[in-house]
C-alpha positions as CSV (number, residue, x, y, z in Angstrom):
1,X,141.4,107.9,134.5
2,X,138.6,110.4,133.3
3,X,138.8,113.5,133.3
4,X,135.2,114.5,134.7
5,X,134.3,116.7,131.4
6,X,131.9,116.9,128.8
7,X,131.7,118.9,125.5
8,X,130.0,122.4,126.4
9,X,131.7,122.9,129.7
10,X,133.4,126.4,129.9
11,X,136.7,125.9,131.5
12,X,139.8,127.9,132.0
13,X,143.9,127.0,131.9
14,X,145.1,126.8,135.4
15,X,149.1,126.8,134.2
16,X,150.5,127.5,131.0
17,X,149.9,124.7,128.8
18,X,152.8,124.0,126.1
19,X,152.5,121.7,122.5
20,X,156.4,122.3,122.0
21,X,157.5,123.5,119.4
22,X,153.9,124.4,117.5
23,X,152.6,126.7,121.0
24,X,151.9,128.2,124.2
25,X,149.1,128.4,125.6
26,X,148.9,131.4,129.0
27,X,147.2,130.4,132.0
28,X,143.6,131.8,132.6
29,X,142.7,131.3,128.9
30,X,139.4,130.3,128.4
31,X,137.6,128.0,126.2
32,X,135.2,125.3,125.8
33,X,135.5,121.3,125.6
34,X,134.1,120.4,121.9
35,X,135.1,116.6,121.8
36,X,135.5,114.1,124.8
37,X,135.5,110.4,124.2
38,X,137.7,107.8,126.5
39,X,141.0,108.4,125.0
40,X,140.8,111.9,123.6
41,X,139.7,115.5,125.1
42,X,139.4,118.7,123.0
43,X,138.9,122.4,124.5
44,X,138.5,124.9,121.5
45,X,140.1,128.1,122.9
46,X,138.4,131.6,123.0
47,X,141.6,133.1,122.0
48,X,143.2,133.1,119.1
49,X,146.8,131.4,119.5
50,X,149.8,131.8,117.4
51,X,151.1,128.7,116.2
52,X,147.8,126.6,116.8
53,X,145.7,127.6,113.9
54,X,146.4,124.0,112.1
55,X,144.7,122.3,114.8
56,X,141.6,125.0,114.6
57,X,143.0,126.4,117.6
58,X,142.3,123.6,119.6
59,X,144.1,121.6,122.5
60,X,144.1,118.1,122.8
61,X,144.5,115.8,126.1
62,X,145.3,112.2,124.6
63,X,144.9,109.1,127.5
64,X,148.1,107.5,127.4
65,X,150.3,110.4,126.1
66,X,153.0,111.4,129.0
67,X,152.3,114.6,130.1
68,X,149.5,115.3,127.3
69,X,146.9,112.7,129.6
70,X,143.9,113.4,131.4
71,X,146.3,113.6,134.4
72,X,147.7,116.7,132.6
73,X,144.2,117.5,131.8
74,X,142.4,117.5,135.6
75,X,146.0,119.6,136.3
76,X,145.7,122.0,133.7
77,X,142.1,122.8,133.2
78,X,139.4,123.6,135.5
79,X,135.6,123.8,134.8
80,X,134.2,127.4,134.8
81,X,130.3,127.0,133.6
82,X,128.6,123.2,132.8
83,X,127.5,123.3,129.2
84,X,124.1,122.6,128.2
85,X,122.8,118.7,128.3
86,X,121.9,118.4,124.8
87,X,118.1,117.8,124.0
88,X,117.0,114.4,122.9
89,X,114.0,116.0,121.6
């Protein structure tokens, strides 16, 4: 499964997202996808959140991972703003 996102998109936390016992995260935070590869998706949140600060307050979606997936991930997250293509310039 993909997840349909790329680093630079804007997206927001449609449910509250938990990373028991280090956090949790409200829904309707906000923050932006800063790594995306075929097993791994990153969204760097606006927000700072108590208890995530060792992972740069940063979520992860792992493929494969029950309930941490990109299942989880097209569940949990929806795109607000498409980032920027990045110039090949």
């Amino acid at each position: 499964m993909t997840h349909g996102l790329q680093e630079g998109d804007r997206v927001r936390l449609t449910q509250v997202v938990e990373r028991y016992p280090h956090f949790v995260v409200e829904a309707g935070t906000v923050g932006t996808v800063t790594y995306t590869d075929d097993a791994v998706l990153g969204v760097t949140l606006d927000d700072k959140i108590d208890g995530a600060e060792e992972w740069s307050n940063e979520i992860m979606w792992y493929e494969g991972m029950v309930g941490q997936d990109f299942a989880a991930a097209a569940r949990e997250l929806e795109r607000i703003d498409a980032g920027c293509p990045q110039s090949t310039n």
